[in-house]
C-alpha positions as CSV (number, residue, x, y, z in Angstrom):
1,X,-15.4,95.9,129.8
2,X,-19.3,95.5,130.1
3,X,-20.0,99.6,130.2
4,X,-23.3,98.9,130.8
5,X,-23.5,95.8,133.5
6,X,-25.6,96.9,136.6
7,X,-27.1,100.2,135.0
8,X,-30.1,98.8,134.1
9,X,-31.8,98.0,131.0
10,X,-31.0,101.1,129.5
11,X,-27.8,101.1,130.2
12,X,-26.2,104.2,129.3
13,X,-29.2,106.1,127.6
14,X,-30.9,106.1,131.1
15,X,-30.7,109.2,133.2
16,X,-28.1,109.8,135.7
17,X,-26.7,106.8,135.2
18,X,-23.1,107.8,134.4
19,X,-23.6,110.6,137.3
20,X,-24.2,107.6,139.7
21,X,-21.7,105.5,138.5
22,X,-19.1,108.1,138.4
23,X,-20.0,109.1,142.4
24,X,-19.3,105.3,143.0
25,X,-16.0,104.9,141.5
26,X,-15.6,109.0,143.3
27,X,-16.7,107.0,146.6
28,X,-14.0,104.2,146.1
29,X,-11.0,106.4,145.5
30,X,-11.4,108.5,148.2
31,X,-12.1,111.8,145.9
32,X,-14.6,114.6,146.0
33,X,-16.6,115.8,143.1
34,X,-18.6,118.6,142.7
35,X,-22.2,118.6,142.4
36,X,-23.2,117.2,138.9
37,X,-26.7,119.2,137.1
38,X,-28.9,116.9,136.5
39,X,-30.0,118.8,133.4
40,X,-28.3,117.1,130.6
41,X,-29.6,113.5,130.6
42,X,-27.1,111.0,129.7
43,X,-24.5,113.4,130.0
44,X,-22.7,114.4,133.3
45,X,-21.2,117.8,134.0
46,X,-19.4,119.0,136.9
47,X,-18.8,122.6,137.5
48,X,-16.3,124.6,140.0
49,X,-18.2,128.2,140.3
50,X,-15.8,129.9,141.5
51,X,-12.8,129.5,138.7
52,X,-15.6,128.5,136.4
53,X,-14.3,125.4,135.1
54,X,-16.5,122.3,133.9
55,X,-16.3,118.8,132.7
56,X,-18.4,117.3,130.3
57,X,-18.4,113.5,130.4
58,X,-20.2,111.9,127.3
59,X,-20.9,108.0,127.9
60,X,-19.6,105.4,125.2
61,X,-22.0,105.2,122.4
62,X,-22.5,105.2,119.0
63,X,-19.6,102.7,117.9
64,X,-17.6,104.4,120.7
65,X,-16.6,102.3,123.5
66,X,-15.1,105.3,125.5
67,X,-16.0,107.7,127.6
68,X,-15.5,111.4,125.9
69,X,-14.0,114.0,128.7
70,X,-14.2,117.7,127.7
71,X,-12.7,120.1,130.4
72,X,-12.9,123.8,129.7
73,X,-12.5,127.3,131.5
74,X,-14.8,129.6,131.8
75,X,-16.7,128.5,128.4
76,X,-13.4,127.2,126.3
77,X,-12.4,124.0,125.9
78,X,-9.1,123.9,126.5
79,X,-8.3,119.8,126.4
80,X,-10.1,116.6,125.7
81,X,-9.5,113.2,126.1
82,X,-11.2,109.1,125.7
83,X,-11.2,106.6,128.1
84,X,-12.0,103.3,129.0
85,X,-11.3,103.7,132.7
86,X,-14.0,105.3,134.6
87,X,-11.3,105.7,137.3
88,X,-9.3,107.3,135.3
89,X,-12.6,109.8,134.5
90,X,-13.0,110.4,138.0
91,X,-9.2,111.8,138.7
92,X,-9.4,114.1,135.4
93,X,-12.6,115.7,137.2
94,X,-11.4,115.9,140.5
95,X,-8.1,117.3,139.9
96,X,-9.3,119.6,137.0
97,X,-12.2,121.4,139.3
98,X,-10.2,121.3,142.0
99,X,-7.4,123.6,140.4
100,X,-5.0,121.7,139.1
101,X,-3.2,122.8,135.7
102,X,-3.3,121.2,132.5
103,X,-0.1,119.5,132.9
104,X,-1.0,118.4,136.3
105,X,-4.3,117.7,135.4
106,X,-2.5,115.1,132.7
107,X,-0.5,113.7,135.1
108,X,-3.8,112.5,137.2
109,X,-4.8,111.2,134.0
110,X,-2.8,110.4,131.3
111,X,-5.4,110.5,128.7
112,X,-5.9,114.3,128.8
113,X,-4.6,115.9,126.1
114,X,-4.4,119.1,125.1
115,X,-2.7,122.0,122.2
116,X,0.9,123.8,122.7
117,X,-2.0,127.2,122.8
118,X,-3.8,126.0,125.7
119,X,-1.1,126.2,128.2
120,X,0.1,129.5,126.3
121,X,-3.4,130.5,127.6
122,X,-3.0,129.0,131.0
123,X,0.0,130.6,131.7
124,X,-0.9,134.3,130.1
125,X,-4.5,134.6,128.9
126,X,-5.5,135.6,125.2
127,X,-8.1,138.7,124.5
128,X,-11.4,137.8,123.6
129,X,-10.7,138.1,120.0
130,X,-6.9,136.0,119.9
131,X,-8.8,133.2,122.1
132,X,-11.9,132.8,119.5
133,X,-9.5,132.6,116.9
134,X,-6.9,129.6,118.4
135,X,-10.1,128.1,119.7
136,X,-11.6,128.0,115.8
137,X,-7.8,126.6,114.4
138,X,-8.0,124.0,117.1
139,X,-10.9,122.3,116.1
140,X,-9.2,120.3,113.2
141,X,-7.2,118.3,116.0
142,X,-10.7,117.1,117.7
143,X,-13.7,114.9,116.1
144,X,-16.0,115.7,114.3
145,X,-13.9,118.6,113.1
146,X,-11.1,116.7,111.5
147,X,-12.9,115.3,108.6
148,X,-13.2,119.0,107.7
149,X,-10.1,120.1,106.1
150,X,-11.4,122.8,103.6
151,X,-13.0,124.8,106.7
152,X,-9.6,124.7,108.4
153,X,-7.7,125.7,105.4
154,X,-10.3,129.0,104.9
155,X,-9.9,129.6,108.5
156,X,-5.8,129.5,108.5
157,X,-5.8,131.4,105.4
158,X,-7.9,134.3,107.3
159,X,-5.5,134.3,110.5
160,X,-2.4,134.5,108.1
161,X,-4.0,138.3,106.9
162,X,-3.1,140.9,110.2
163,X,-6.4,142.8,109.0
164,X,-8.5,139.4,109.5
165,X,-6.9,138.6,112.6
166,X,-8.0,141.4,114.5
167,X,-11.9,140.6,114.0
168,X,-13.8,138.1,115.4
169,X,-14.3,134.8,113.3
170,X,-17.3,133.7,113.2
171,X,-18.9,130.4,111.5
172,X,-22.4,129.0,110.1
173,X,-22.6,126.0,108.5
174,X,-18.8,126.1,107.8
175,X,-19.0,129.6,106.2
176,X,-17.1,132.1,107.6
177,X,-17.3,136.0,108.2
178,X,-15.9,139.0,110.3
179,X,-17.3,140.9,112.9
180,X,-15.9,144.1,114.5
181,X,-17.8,143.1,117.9
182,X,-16.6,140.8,119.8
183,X,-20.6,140.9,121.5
184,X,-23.6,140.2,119.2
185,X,-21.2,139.9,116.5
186,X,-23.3,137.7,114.0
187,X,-25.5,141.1,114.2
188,X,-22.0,143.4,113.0
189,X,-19.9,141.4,110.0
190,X,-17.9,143.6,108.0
191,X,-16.8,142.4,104.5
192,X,-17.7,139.2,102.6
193,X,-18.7,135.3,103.7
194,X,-16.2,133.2,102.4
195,X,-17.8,129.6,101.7
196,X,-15.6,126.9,101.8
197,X,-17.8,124.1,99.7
198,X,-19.1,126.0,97.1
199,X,-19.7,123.8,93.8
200,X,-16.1,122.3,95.2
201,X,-14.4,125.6,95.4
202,X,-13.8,128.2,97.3
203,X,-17.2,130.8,97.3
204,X,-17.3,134.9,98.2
205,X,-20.3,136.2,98.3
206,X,-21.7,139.3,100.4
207,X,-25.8,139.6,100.9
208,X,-26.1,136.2,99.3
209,X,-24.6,137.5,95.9
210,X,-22.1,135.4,94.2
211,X,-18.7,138.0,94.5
212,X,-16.1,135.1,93.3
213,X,-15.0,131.9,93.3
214,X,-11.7,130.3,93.4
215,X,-9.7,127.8,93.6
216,X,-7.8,128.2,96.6
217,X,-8.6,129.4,100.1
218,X,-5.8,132.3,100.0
219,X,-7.2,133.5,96.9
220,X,-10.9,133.9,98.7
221,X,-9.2,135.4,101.2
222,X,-7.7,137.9,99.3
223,X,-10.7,139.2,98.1
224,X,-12.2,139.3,101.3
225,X,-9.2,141.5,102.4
226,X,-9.2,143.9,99.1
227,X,-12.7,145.0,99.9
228,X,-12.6,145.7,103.7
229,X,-13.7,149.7,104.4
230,X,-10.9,151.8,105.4
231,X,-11.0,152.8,108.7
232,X,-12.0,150.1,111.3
233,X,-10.3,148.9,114.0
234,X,-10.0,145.8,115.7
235,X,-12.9,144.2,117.5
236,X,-14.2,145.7,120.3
């Protein structure tokens, strides 16, 4: 398939051209999108206000001869999906912004895919806190994020601990800390930043100071849970 015949001489990399050619190939199956922003270029993004779901379709490029589909719900990505078939593109957008589930959404477009979590979600919502988490854990399933193992070990390490579970993860550069807020929470972190490529191991270190390093993520962990104050509670 020529992804760029009859887009011009920039093909892809000129803007609105996947918006256009995705209201064509709309047009010819007979299905309504919503109004795509303008705002992101090359990109195209479709949005339902009222449930507050969105699509993000990324055009092939880059060695990639697929179009990337995100959808998410209010702000999470809950499934993903590459495709050749623009078609295909279209009924993921359609059905997703129009209401349809993540099963049914699949079944409009087989190359959806999506986590055993997300429809846990679907069907009976996380908190704020649960939600940041699974989303975090998730990653490792989803490019670029799986060539990162270490990150994903720290951060399964850190759900396993009860204490660690009921803060809000948060990440930098692959580091990781805790935060009793689940608002402005890179302005509240409580304990130590656990750094997962630190001279190959495992680094703790609190206000920039060198705590420990080890060999495993658990054992990081561990010191991250010993010196926790007493008397917090989960993020709020």
């Amino acid at each position: 398939m020529n992804f760029g015949a009859g887009l011009g001489e920039g093909g892809w990399g000129d803007d609105g051209a996947l918006r256009a050619a995705l209201a064509r190939t709309a047009e010819g199956l007979g299905l309504a999108l919503p109004e795509s922003d303008g705002k992101w270029g090359r990109l195209a993004e479709y949005v339902d206000a009222r449930s507050g779901r969105r699509v993000m379709v990324y055009p092939p490029g880059e060695g990639r001869r697929t179009f990337q589909v995100n959808l998410q719900d209010n702000g999470t990505r809950l499934a993903c999906g590459w495709t050749a078939d623009m078609a295909e593109v279209v009924r993921a957008t359609a059905a997703w912004t129009g209401g349809a589930g993540l099963e049914e959404t699949r079944a409009c477009a087989p190359f959806v895919q999506f986590r055993p979590w997300a429809l846990v979600h679907e069907r009976e919502p996380f908190g704020v806190v649960e939600l940041a988490w699974r989303v975090k854990l998730d990653r490792i399933h989803m490019p670029p994020y799986d060539r990162h193992p270490r990150p994903h070990a720290m951060l399964a390490a850190a759900y396993a601990q009860p204490v660690l579970r009921q803060l809000m993860p948060v990440n930098s550069h692959f580091n990781l800390w805790f935060s009793t807020r689940v608002e402005e929470f890179r302005k509240t972190r409580v304990g130590y930043i656990i750094c997962p490529y630190d001279e190959g191991l495992y680094g703790v270190r609190n206000e920039g100071e060198l705590v420990a390093r080890t060999k495993t993520p658990e054992e990081a962990v561990a010191f991250v849970v010993a010196a926790l104050p007493e008397g917090f509670g989960p993020a709020s």
